[in-house]
N, C-alpha and C positions, 0 to 999 in steps of 0.2 A: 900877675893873676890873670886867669885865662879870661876874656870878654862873652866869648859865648859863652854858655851856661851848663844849654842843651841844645838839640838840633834835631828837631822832632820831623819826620815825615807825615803827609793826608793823606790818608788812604782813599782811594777813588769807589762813589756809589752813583748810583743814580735816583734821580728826584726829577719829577713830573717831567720825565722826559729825556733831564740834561744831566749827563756829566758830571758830578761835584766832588771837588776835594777838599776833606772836613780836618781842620788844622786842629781846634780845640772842639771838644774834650778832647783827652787822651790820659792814658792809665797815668804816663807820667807826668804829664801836667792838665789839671783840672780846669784854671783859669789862668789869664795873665793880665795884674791888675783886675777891676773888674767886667772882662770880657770872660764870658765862658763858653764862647759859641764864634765859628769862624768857618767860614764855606766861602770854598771858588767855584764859581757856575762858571761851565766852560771854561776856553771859549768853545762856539759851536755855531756852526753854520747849518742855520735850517731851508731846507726846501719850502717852495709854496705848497698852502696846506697843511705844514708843520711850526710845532712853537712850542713853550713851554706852556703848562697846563698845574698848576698845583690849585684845588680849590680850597674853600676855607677851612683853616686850623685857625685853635684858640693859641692864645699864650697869657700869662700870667706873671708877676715881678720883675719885668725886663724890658729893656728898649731895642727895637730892633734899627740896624745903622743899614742902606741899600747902599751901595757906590758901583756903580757902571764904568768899566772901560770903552765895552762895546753893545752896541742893541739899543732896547729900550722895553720898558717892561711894565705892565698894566696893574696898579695896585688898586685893591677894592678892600674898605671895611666895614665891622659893623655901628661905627660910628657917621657911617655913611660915605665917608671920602670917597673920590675916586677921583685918582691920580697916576700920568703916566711918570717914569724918569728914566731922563736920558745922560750921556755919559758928561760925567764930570758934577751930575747935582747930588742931591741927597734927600734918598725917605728916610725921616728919623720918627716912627711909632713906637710909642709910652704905653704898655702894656697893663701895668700897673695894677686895679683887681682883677682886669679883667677885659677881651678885647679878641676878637677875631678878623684872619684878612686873608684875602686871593691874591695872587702871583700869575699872572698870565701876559703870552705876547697878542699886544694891542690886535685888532679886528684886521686892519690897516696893512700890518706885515704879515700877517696870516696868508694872506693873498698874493704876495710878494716875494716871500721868501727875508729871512733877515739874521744876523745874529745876534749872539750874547756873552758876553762876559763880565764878569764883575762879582764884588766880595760881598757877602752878607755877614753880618755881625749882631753878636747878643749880648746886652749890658747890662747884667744886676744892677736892678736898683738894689741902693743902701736899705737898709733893713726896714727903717723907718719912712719910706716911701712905697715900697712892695706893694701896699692896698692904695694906693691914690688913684684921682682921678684919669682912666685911659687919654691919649691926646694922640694926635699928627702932626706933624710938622713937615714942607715939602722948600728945600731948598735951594734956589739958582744957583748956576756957577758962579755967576759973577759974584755973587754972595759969600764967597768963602774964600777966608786967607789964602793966598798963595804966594810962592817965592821963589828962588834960586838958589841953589845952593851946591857945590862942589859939581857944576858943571848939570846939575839936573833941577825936576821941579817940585816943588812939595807943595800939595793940598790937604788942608788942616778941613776934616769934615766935621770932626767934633771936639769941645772939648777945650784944652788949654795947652800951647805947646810955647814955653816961658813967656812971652810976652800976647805972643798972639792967641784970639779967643776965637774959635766959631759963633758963627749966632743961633747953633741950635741949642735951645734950652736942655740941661745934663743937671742931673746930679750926681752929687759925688767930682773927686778930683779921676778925670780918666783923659786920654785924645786919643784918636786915631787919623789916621794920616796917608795921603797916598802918595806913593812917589812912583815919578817918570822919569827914568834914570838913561841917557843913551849912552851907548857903548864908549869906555873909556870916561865917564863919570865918576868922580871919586866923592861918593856925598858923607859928611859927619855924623853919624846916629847918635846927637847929645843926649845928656841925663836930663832932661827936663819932666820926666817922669820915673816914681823908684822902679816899677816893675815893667818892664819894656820888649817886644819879639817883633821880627821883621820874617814877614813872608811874603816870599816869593810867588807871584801869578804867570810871571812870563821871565824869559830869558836865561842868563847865569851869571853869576856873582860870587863876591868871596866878602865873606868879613874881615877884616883886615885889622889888627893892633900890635903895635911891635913886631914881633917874631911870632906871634899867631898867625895862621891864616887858614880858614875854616872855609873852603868853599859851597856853596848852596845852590842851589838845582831849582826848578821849579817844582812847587808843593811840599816846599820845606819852611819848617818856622824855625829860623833861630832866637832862642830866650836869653836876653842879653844879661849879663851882669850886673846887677846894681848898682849904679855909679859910672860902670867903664862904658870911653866913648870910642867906640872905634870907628873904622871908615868901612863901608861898603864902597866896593870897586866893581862897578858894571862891566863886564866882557863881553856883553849882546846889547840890546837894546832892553830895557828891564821895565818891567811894571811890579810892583810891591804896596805891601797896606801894613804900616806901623802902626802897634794898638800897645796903649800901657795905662799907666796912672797906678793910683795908692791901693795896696791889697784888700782884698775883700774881709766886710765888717764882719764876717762870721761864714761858718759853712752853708754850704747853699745845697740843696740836690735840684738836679735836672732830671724830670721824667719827663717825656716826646716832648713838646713844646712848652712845659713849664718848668720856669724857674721860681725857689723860694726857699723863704731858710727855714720852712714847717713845713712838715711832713702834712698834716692837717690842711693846709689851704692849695694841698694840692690834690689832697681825696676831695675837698670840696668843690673844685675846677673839675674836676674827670667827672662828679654830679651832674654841676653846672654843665658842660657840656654834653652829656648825655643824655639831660632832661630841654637840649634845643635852645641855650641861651647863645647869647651872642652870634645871630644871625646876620648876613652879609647881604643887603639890597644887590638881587640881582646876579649872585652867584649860584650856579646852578648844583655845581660839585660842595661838596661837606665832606673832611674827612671825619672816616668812624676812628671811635677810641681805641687805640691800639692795646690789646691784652699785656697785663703786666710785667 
């Protein structure tokens, strides 16, 4: 039986500024596990003067996961944080009723010139979390599993990956994961999660099991098999973000930044934010609601 599943390509837009390749959604697969949102910023080399720029959007039933390769990026909410993150930590923001935030490069490298690369990811919450209280959480590297394996490195940013736990607070069974793969790496893609995709940010690679061999490009996700573990073989030097865990507790729609499994609490979010909730200390930019 074949291990890849599917082997979806990101189509490339841009967003305040940078670059992005948007992995999930896609016609052919909606989520994986409960990720339904997956974007590569860059990379991208700015001049001084330039940076990325998104100001505040709301989001609603969902966690959003930050993980950096390269840069560093300025986050602001309306719970007040404000917080930078640099490569190898993690923003993990609990959306949950309700919750707005800015995405900007710091003051600091504005002036300097700097870049950026790294995945951003969106995690339904389980149904019965969707209205809970908004939160932040900001986490150091040294705060997060990591290991070796089949000659590369794996960092566990959330989640539960068979024995090892991150310590950001998740619900729901899900992990995601980064891997630094160098050339001539051959790393194991276990089942430690049922629904599982590995994408590609940098390099080239092949999935590898038996007599398959499904090669992957950069801004490709492959949806693996339930159950099969095959090897990824690095050919370059590779960076990748593995996202899975147990399928979603029911259908969800995504409209621009919100996620929920009611149609209703997302007419009441495009209210709410048009009637000026969930303001940002200090953010200047607000985006407007984008027409249906």
């Amino acid at each position: 039986m074949d291990a890849v599943e599917l082997l979806l390509d990101a189509p490339e837009h841009v967003v305040g500024g940078v670059s992005v390749r948007r992995a999930l959604p896609t016609v052919r697969r909606r989520a994986v596990g409960p990720f339904v949102f997956l974007d590569q910023m860059g990379p991208v080399r700015f001049a001084p003067g330039e940076g990325i720029a998104v100001g505040a959007h709301p989001h609603i039933g969902l966690s959003t996961l930050t993980f950096l390769f390269e840069g560093e990026l300025l986050h602001r909410d309306s719970l007040g944080v404000v917080q930078s993150i640099r490569p190898g930590e993690v923003n993990w923001m609990t959306a949950g009723r309700g919750v707005a935030h800015s995405e900007r490069t710091p003051p600091h490298l504005l002036a300097s010139g700097s870049a950026l690369f790294g995945i951003q990811t969106w995690v339904a919450l389980p149904i019965g979390e969707e209205a809970r209280e908004p939160s932040f959480e900001h986490l150091a590297a040294e705060r997060l599993p990591t290991w070796d394996a089949g000659g590369a490195c794996w960092v566990l940013a959330a989640g539960r990956w068979g024995a090892r736990r991150s310590p950001a607070r998740v619900w729901g069974e899900l992990a995601e994961l980064a891997l630094l793969a160098p050339r001539g790496a051959e790393v194991p893609l276990e089942a430690h999660q049922e629904e599982r995709a590995l994408y590609l940010a940098e390099g080239r690679g092949a999935i590898v099991h038996g007599d398959e061999r499904v090669e992957l490009a950069v801004g490709q996700l492959a949806v693996l098999r339930t159950g099969a573990e095959p090897v990824f073989a690095a050919a370059d030097d590779c960076r990748a973000v593995l996202v899975g865990g147990a399928p979603l507790d029911g259908r969800r729609t995504v409209h621009w930044n919100f996620v929920a499994s009611s149609k209703d609490a997302i007419e009441a979010a495009r209210r709410a934010w048009s009637a000026g909730a969930w303001p940002v200390p200090d953010e200047p930019l607000r985006l407007p609601l984008p027409e249906r």
